[in-house]
Structures are given as C-alpha cells and as structure tokens.
C-alpha positions in Angstrom: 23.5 2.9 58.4 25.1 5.4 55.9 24.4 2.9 53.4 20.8 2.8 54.2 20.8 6.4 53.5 22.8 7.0 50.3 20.9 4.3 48.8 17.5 6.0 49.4 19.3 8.9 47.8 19.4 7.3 44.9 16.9 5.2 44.8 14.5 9.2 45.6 17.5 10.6 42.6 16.5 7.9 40.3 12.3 8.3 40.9 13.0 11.7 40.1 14.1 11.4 36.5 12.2 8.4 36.0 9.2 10.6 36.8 10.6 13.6 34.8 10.9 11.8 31.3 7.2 10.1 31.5 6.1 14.0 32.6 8.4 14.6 28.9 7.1 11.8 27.0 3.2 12.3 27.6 2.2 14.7 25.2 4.1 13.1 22.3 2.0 10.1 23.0 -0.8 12.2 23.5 -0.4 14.0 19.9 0.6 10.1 18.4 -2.9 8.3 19.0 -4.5 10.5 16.9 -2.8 9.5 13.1 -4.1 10.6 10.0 -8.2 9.7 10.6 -9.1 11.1 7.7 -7.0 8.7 5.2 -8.4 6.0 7.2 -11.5 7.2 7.0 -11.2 7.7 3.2 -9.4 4.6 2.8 -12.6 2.4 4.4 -14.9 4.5 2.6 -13.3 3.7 -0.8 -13.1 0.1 0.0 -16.7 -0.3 0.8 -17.6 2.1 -2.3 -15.4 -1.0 -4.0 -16.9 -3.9 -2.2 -20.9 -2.7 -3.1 -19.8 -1.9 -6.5 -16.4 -3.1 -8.6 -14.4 -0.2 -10.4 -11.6 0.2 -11.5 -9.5 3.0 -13.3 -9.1 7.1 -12.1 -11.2 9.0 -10.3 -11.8 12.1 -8.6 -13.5 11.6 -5.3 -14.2 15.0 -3.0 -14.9 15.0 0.9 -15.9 18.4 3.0 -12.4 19.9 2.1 -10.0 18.1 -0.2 -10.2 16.5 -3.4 -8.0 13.3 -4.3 -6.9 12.0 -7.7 -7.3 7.8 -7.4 -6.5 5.2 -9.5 -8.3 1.7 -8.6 -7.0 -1.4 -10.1 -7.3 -5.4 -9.4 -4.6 -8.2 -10.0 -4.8 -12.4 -9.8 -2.8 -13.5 -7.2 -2.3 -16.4 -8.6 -0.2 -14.8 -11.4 2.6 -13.3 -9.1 5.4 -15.9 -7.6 5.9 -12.9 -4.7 4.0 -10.0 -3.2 6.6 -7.8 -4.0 6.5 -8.4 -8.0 2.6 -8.3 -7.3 3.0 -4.3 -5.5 5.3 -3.7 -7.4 3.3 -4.3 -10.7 0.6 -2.9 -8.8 2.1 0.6 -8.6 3.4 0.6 -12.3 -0.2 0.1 -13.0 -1.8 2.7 -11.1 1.0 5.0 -12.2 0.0 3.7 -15.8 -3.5 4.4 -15.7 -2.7 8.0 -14.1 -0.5 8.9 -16.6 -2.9 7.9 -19.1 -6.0 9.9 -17.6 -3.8 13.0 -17.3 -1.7 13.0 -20.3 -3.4 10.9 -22.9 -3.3 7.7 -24.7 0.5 7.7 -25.4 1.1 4.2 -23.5 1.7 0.8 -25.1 1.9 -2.5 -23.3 3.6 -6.2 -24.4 2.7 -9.1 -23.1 5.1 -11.7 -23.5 4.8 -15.6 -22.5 7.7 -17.9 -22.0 6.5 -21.5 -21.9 9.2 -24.4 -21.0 9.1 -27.7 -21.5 10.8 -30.3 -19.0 11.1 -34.1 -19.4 11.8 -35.9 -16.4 13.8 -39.6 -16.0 10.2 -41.5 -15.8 9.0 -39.7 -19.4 6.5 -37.1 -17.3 6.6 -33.7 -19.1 6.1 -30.4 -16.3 5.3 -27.2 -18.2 5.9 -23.9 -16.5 4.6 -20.8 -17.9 6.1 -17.2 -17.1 4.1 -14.3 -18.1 5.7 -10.9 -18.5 4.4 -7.2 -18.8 6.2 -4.4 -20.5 4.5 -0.9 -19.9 5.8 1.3 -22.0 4.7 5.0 -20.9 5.3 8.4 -22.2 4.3 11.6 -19.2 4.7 11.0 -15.6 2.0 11.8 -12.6 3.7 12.4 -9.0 2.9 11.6 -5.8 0.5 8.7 -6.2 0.9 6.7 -3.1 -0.7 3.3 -2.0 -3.3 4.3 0.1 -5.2 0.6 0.5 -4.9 -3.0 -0.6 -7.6 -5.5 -0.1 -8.9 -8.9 -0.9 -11.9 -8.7 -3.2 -15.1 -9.9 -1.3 -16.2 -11.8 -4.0 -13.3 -13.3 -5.5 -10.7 -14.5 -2.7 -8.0 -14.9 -5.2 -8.5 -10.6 -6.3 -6.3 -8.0 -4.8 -7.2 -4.3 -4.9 -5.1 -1.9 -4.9 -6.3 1.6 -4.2 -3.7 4.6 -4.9 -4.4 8.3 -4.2 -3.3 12.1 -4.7 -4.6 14.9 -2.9 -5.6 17.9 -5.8 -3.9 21.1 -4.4 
C-alpha cells in the first residue's frame, strides 16, 4: 500500500512540472507563429511582379512604411556543377550590380573558358568545357541578403534570385 501512495506522489509531482513548463512554453510559441509577414509578403509580391514581367538589375521598391534597395538577377542552371557555386555566384552578382548602382561603373569582369580534350581506348573524343567568372569590383554595398530564389515560370532551366536591403 505505501507503494501505491508514493507512486501517486510522483506520478501528481511529475504532472505538476509537466504542466508548469507547457504553462512556460506557450507564449513563446504564441510570439513564434507569427515570423516576419511582411518579407514574405514582399518576397511573393516581388516574385509575381517578376513572373508577369522579367527584370532584372537594382531597384528601389516602397511599401506603406519602408523602402528596400533590391537587386534582381537570373542564372542557367545548367551552367553550375552544384547549387552552392550557383548561390554563391548568385550573391557575388547581386553584390556586383549593387555596388555598381551605388558607386558607379568601376567593375570589370573576365570570362575565361577552359576546353579539354580526352581520347578514349575505342578513338571516341569527350570534350568538357569549364566556364569561369572573375568579378573584379571596386566599392562595397552591405547588408544585401537573399530574400527569394525561384524557378522562372517560363523557362524551367532559369533561377531568380531576388536580394534586398531595407533604406534606413
């Protein structure tokens, strides 16, 4: 019988905290469903503004109480091995064409193509192509952050990327 009772103890003790931390715990999951509308908001926005009408470059674009700085820019999937080179040239880009819009024309860009030739036992030649970019940039714009990337809707094989600045 006493361990009847010292387990309903515990099991009561146990209820007790259990019931304590979710008491805790809801109004930080209350305050979490609500994330950032707004960029989401802006974010669909800009990609049906890009979807009725392809653009590319810097813009401003203003709602009821901010203004952002964005810079729109597309890439061929086809021409990137990983989707990290492809983000990654994606940002140098956008950063690029920032810099350029705020600072001037003092940017110059290489493109350089490595072609190799390989013979195999049977006599069948493969050709492989690499393509490299060097972005050569003078000035620097902070802050521009990836705000959306999509698939083009008319060309499957199109990524847009869409980066952004709020203008303080």
């Amino acid at each position: 019988m006493m361990t009847t009772i010292s387990k309903d103890k515990l099991r009561n003790k146990n209820m007790k905290h259990l019931l304590f931390f979710a008491l805790l715990l809801l109004p930080l999951s209350v305050f979490s469903q609500d994330y950032d509308t707004d960029r989401t908001t802006l974010a669909n926005f800009l990609k049906r503004m890009y979807n009725q009408t392809a653009f590319e470059g810097v813009k401003i674009v203003e709602d009821y109480d901010n203004s952002y700085f964005i810079s729109v820019l597309s890439l061929d999937k086809s021409k990137y091995q990983t989707k990290n080179a492809m983000f990654r040239v994606a940002n140098v880009k956008a950063l690029r064409q920032a810099s350029e819009f705020v600072n001037g024309g003092k940017i110059t860009s290489d493109l350089v193509i490595h072609t190799t030739e390989v013979q195999d036992s049977a006599g069948n030649v493969t050709v492989s192509e690499e393509t490299i970019e060097k972005i050569n940039s003078v000035g620097f714009v902070q802050g521009m952050e990836l705000l959306i990337n999509f698939t083009s809707s008319t060309n499957e094989n199109i990524e847009v990327f869409i980066y952004i600045r709020k203008i303080e």
